[in-house]
N, C-alpha and C positions, 0 to 999 in steps of 0.2 A: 438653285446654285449655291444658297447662303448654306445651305444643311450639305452639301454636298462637300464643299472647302469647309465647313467644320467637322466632319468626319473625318476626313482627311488629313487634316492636319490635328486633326484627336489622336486618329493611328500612330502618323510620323512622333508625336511628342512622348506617345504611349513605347513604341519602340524605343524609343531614344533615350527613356528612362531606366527599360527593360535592361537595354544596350549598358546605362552606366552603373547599376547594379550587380550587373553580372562580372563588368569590368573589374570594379572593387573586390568581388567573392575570389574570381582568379587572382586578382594579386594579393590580396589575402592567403592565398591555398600556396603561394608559390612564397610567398615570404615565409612562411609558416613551415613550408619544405623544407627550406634553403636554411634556416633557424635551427630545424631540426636533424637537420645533417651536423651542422657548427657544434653544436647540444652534443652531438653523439659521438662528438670527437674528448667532450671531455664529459662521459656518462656519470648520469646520477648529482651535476650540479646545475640543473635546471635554475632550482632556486638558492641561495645564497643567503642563509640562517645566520643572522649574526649572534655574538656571544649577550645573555642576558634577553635575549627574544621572552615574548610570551605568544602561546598560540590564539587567534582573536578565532573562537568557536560563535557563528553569529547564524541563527537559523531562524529562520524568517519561512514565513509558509509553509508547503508540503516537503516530505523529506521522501524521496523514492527509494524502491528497494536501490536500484545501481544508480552512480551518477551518472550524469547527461554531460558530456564538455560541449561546451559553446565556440570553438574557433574565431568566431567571426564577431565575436562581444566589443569590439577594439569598435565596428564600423558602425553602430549604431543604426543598424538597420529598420528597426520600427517594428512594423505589421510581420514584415518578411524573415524578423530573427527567428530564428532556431529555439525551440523551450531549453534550458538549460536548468539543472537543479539539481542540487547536493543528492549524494546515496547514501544510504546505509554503512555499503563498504568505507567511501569518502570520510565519513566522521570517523568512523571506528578506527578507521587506517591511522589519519593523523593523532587520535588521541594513544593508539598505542606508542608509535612511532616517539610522540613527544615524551613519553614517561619514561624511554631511555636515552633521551637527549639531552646532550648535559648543555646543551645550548638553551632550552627552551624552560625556564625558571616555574612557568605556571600558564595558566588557562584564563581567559577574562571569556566567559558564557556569557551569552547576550540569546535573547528569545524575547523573538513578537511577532503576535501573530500564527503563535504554532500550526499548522493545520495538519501534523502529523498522527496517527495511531495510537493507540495505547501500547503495542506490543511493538511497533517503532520507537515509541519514547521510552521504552524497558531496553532495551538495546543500546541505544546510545547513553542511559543514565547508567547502568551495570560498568560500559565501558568508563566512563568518568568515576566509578568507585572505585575502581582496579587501578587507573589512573591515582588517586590518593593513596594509595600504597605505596607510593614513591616520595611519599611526603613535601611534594611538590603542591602549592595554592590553587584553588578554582575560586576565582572570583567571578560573583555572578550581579551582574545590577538591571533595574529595570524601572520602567516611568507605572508599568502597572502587569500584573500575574493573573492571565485565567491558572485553573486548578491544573490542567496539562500542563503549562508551563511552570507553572510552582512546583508542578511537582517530580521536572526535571533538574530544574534549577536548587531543590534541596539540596541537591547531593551536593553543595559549592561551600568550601570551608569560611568564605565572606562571601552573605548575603544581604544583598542592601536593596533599598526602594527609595524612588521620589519621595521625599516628603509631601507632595501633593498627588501624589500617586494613589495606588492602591492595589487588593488582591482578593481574589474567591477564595472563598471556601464556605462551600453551601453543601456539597454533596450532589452527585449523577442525578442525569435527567433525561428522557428520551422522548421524545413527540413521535406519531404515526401521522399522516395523515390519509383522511378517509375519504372516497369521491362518490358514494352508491348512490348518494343522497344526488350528487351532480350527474352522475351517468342516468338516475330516475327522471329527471329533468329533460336531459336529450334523449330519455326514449331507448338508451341502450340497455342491453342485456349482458351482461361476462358470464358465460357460462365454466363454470369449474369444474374441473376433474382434477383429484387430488387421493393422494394416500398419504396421512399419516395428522394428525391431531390437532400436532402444533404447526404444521406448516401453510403457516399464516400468509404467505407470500400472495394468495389470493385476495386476504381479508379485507383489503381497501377497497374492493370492487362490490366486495357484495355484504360488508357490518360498518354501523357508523362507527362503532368502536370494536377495543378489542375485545378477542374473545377470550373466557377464561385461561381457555391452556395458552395463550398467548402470554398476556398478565403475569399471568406463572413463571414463563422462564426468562421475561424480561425481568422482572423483578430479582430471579435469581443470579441471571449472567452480572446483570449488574451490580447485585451487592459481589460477587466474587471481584468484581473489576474496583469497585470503592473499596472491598475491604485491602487487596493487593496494594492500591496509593496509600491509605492511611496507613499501612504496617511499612513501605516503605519510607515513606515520611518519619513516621515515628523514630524507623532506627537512627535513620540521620539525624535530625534534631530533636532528640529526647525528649520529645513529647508524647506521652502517652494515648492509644488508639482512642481509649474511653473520652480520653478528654478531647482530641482532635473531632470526635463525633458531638462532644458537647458544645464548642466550637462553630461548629456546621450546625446544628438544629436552633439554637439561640441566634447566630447571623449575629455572633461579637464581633468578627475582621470586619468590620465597619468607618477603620481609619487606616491607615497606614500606623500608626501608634498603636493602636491594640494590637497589629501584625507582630512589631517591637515587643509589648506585654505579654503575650499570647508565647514566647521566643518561638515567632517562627521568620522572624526575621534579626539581623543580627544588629541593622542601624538604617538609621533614615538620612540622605546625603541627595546630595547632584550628584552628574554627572562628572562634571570637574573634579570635585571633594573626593571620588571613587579613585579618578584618575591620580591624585596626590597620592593618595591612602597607598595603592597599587607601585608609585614611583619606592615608595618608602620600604617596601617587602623587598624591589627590587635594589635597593641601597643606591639610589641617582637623585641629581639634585632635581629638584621640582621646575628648573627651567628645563630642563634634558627631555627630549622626544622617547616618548616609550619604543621599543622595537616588536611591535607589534609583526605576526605574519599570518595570512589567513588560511586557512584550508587547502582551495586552490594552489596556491604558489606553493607551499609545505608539501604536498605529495604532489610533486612533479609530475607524476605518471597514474593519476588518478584509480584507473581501475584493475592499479597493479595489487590484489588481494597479499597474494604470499610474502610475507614480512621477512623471508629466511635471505642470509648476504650471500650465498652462492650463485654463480652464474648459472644458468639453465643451457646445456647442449645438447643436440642432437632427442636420442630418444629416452630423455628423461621421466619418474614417473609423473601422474599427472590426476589429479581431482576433479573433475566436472560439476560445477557449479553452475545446475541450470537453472533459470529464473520462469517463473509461472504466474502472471500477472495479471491479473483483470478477471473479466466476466470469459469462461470458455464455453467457442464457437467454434463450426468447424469450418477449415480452411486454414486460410495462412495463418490469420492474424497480425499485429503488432506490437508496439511495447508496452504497450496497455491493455491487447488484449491477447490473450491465450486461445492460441490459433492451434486445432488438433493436428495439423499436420506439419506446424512449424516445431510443436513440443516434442512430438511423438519422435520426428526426422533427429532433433538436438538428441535425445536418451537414444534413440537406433546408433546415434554415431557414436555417441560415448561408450556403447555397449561394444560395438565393432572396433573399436582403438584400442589395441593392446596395450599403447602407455598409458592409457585410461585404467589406474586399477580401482576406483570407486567415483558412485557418483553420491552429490548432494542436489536436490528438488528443493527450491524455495520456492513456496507457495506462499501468495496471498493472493485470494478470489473468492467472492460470493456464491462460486459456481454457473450454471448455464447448463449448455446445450446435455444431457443426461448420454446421447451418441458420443459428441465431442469428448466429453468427461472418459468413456469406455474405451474410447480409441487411443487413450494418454495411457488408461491403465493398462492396455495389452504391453503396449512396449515396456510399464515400468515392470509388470511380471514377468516378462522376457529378459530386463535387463538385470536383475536382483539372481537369477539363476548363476549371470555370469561373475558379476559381482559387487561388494557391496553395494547395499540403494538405499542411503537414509533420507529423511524428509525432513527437515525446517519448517517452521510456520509462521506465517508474519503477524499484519494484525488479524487477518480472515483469512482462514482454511475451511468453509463451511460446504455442505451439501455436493455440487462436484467438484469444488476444492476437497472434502475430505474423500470423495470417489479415488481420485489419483493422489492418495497420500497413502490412502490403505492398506497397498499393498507391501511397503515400504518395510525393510529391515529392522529399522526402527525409528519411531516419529520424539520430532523434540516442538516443544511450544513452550511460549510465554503463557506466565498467569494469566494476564490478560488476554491471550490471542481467544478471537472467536473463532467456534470449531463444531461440529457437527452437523447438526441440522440435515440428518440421513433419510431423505423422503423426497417425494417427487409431485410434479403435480403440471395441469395444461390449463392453457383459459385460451376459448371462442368467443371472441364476440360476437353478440348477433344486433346489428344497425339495419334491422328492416322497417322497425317504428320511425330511428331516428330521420330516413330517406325517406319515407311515405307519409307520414302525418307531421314531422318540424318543416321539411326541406320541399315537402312534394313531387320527390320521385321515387317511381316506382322500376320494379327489376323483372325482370323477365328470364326466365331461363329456357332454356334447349338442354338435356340431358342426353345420352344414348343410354343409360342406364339406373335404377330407382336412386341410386346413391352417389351418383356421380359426383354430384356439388356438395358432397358432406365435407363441412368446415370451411363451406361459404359464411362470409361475413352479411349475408345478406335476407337470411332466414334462420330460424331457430332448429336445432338438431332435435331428430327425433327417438323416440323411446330406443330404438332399436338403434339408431347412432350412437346414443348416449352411452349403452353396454357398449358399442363397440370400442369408445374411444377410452371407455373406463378400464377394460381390458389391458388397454396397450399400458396403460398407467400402470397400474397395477402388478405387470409383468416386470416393468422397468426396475419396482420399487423390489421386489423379491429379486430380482438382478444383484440389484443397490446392493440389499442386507446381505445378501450372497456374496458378494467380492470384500466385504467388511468382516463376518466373518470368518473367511478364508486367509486374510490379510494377519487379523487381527487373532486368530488362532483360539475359535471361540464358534460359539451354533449362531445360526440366522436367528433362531428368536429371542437369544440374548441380545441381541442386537437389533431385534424391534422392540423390545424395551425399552432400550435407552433412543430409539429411532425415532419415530413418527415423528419426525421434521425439527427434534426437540434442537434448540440450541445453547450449547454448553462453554464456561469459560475454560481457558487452557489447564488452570486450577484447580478446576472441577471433572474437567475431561480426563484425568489422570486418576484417578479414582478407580472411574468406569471401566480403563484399557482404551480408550478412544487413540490417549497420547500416553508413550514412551516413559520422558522425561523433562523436565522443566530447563528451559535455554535455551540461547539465542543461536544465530547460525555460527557463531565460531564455535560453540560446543558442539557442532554436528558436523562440522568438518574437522574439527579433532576426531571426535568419533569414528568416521570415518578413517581417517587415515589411519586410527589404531586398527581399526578390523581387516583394514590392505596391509596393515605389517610395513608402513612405511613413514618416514620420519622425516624427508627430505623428498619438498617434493611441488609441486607447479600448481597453482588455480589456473583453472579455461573455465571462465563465462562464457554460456551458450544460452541462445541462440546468440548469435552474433549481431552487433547491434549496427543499426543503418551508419555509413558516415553521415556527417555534418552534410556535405556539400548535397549529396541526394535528398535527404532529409529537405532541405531548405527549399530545392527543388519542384520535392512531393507535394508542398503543400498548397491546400485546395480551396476552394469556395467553404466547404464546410467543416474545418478545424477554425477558418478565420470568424465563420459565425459563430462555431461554439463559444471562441476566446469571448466575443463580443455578448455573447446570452450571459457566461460565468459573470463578466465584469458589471454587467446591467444587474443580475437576479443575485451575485452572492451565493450565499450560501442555500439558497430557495431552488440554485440553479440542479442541485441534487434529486430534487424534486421531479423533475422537469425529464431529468435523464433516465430517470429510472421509469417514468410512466412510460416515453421512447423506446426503452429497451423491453418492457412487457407487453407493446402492441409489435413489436417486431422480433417477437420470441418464433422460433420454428423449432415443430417438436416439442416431445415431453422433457420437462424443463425439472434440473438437480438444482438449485438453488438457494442463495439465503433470501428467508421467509421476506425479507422488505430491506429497504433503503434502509443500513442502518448510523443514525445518525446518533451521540450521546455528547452532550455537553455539562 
């Protein structure tokens, strides 16, 4: 009876919480309505910019291609909140917005904790240098600087540091890590099937280390990504490349004072002393409250892209800015991952909308499913007939990230964006040791025919499986180099030259013909709209992204485990997801060769 009235009244308490969270989310949605009517009566003063503002640019963590609004950030929801996190557009937006705002005197940059890209942190640093042409101040301060964050934070005409602070400069580093040695242990086998040299994407399963062609273009991509920061650095604080590598191999930034001698910092202060210093540019007495305003509040209308002051009516023309995110799969997907039928359906629409007169494809993804990959690029060579189809690239455009970029009118990357990596490859495991001689069970099969169970997990493929499944590989990969060069207007085997899985920075991919030309997404939606012959004119983000309220809804037993794996494991927890996502690969898989992680 005790278990019985404790369930019971478990349920009742369980509902009753249910009941008063959802209570909050409605009157949340309905004040937020009712707000947004009021708002709409006097458009475009959301927020209230006083005179002598500075914009407070404060990035913390990951930076997404679009932002995420959080509606419901007021209710402090917990477990149940919604992710919310700055975009791309979100910074760039505010930082142009403020460089003609004669309200907004200067910029106080703040970074910790970056956990953004290198070809994310080119984008929003590019924009903060365009920003100083207005001869308007970046003031940048910090308690301590990994090399990403310094090497955002250059671009700040006052750069300070804790006096007990500090900052990197060592130079790029990349770790693999290798499991053959632990898969030997449980008895398992990864059987591989692969075409192409460099694509390493296996190599954890079956070398304790890397292998030479591997070595090779890790070495390479990376000096193109360290040489990119040091020449940026350099021009901003007149430091010389040679000597910022002297710098780094000696490991002199060993105090916040040698940061000072070294000039790559401008003064060593607190917090407070920063905040004086900052009063005094602004010409206010040092009791006087700074007029700080953040991101959020500053653009009002977060994933409003198009900066032009015209109203939009009726059938206006219009830009399609469609986002391609994650690992691609097919199916729906989500906002993390690139769903072939959710990408393919966003470019079939854009293609079909007559006030649609060009699109933009932001990519960043390591690639996937080699199917899903092909099923994106039907529709973008469908859609470039009709009209223009450029590509943008994030931090990664690699293997079927560059599948559906290739066909593209013409492709734009960062120096740093990662890109290539044109090759293909499968892995079978076979767990018949680890079941029969760790675990002590054994399998039994029923067939109707000799090959029925081929790419069971529970026996080792045979000679004649083996061609069949090498086959399919193989075909995929002549596929691959096939639509690359048709795209790219160039023969397949120029294009297995530079292919076999190799991976290239966006610096070096320009060279090759892989990439166009160097920039970020607002040079490709310039672009763009120069080749639709249009000058006035609308961004449509597609796919279209969840509301808040369903979102919040959605969520399941296993986003809330994820959150709780990320926060236990850190950054280990990459690890973790990637070995997930290669035992639950289907199909011949376009991919980047491994987790790529550089610090």
């Amino acid at each position: 009876m005790k278990q019985f009235f404790g369930a019971f009244f478990g349920s009742i308490l369980g509902l009753l919480i249910t009941g008063i969270v959802c209570a909050l989310i409605i009157g949340a949605m309905i004040a937020g309505a009712i707000g947004g009517a009021f708002s709409g009566m006097d458009e475009g003063k959301v927020t209230i910019v006083k005179e002598n503002s500075v914009l407070h640019l404060k990035l913390n963590g990951a930076i997404k291609e679009r932002g995420v609004e959080n509606p419901f950030e007021e209710l402090h929801l917990g477990p149940f909140m919604p992710d919310a996190a700055l975009g791309i557009n979100d910074i760039t937006e505010a930082i142009k917005k403020a460089k003609s705002d004669d309200k907004i005197k200067g910029i106080y940059l703040e970074v910790e904790n970056l956990a953004a890209g290198f070809a994310t942190i080119e984008e929003v640093r590019n924009a903060l240098i365009d920003f100083k042409t207005s001869k308007k101040f970046i003031y940048s301060y910090a308690e301590m600087f990994n090399q990403r964050e310094y090497y955002l934070a250059s671009v700040a005409t006052k750069l300070y540091l804790n006096p007990q602070g500090g900052m990197e400069l060592k130079g790029l580093s990349s770790q693999m890590m290798f499991f053959k040695s632990a898969l030997d242990k449980m008895n398992i086998e990864m059987q591989i099937f692969r075409h192409g040299k460099f694509k390493s994407a296996i190599e954890p399963f079956m070398l304790d280390k890397m292998s030479e062609a591997n070595r090779l273009q890790v070495e390479t991509y990376m000096g193109s990504i360290w040489n990119t920061m040091l020449e940026g650095v350099s021009k901003q604080r007149d430091v010389s490349v040679d000597e910022l590598n002297k710098l780094a191999n000696n490991l002199t930034i060993n105090s916040p004072q040698a940061a000072v001698d070294a000039k790559l910092i401008d003064g060593l202060f607190y917090e407070d002393e920063v905040m004086d210093l900052l009063r005094k540019d602004l010409k206010i007495e040092q009791k006087d409250k700074i007029a700080f305003v953040n991101i959020g509040k500053y653009n009002h209308h977060p994933k409003k892209w198009n900066k032009k002051e015209s109203k939009y009516k009726g059938k206006e023309p219009k830009i399609a800015l469609i986002y391609a995110v994650g690992q691609i799969e097919s199916g729906e997907g989500d906002e993390e991952t690139i769903g072939s039928k959710s990408i393919a359906k966003a470019i079939k629409d854009a293609r079909l909308d007559t006030t649609i007169k060009a699109i933009v494809l932001r990519v960043n993804s390591p690639g996937g499913s080699a199917l899903a990959s092909d099923v994106i690029w039907r529709e973008v060579t469908l859609a470039k007939k009709v009209k223009p189809f450029i590509v943008s690239m994030g931090d990664v455009a690699a293997s079927g990230g560059y599948y559906i970029s290739c066909a593209a009118d013409r492709i734009f990357a960062q120096p740093n964006t990662i890109t290539g990596s044109i090759g293909v490859f499968g892995v079978l495991p076979n767990m018949q040791k680890l079941f029969s001689e760790k675990l002590g069970i054994n399998i039994d099969t029923v067939n109707t025919n000799k090959h029925s169970d081929v790419g069971s997990a529970f026996r080792p493929v045979t000679e004649q499986e083996r061609e069949y499944v090498q086959k399919g590989v193989e075909e995929v990969y002549t596929t691959f180099i096939g639509r690359c060069a048709e795209g790219r207007h160039t023969t397949p085997n120029m294009i297995d030259s530079i292919g076999q899985g190799r991976v290239w920075s966006g610096a070096d991919a320009i060279k090759i013909n892989l990439v166009d030309e160097l920039g970020g997404i607002e040079k490709a939606i310039a672009y763009a709209a120069k080749k639709a012959n249009i000058s006035d004119y609308k961004l449509v983000e597609l796919p279209k992204q969840q509301d808040p309220f369903s979102k919040l809804l959605s969520k399941g037993e296993d986003e809330m485990e994820t959150r709780i794996m990320q926060k236990n494991l850190g950054q280990q927890y990459i690890y973790l997801k990637y070995v997930k996502s290669l035992l639950n690969m289907k199909g011949v898989q376009a991919r980047l060769p491994y987790e790529l992680i550089i610090n």
